[in-house]
C-alpha positions in Angstrom: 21.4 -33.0 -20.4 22.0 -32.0 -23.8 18.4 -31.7 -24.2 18.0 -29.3 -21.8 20.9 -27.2 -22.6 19.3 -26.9 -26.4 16.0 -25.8 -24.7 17.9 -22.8 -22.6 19.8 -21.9 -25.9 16.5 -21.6 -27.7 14.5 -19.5 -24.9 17.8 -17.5 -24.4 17.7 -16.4 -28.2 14.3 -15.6 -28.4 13.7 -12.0 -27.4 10.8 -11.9 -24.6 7.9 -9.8 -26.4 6.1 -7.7 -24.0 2.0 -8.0 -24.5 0.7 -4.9 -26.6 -1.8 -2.9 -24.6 -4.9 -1.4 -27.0 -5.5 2.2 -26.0 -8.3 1.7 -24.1 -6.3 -1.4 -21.8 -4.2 1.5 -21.2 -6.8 4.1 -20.3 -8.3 1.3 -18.1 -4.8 1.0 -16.3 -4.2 4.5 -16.0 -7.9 5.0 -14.5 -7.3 1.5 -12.2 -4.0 3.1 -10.5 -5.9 6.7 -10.2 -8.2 4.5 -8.3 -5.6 3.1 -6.0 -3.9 6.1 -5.3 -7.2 8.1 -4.5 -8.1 4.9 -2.0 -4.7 4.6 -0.5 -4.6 8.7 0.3 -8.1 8.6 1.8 -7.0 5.1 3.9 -3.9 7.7 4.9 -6.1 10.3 5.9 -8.6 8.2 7.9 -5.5 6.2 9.8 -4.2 9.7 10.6 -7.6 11.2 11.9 -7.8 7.5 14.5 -4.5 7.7 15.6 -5.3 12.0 16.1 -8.5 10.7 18.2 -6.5 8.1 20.3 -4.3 10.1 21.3 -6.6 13.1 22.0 -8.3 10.3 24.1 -5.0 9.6 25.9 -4.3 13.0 27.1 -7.8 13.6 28.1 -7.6 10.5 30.2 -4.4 11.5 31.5 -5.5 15.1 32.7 -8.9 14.2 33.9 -8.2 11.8 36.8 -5.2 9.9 36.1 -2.4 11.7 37.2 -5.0 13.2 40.0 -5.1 10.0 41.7 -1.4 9.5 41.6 -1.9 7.2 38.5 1.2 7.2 36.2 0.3 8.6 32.5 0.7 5.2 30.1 
């Protein structure tokens, strides 16, 4: 027990250094999340343009023949 208490003192004293990034590991993360972001807007976009056409397709349904025929609109 002592043992381990001597092992927490030791990791608790040392300060945690935090890896150096080189310029270019920087640039390379910079470019990497400008990446992502540009991906995650057009995945956005393209979610928003299906869920547009469903629901286009919905009310086209509904006002065709649905609620002609005494159908309930879903």
């Amino acid at each position: 027990m002592d043992q381990e208490n001597v092992i927490d003192q030791e990791n608790n004293s040392k300060p945690r250094a935090r890896p150096t990034l080189t310029a270019q590991a920087v640039a390379d993360q910079a470019a990497r999340r400008a990446r992502e972001a540009a991906a995650l807007r057009a995945n956005l976009r393209r979610r928003k343009e299906q869920a547009r056409a469903r629901e286009q397709q919905r009310s086209e349904h509904d006002t065709e023949g649905g609620a002609a025929n005494g159908d309930a609109p879903k």
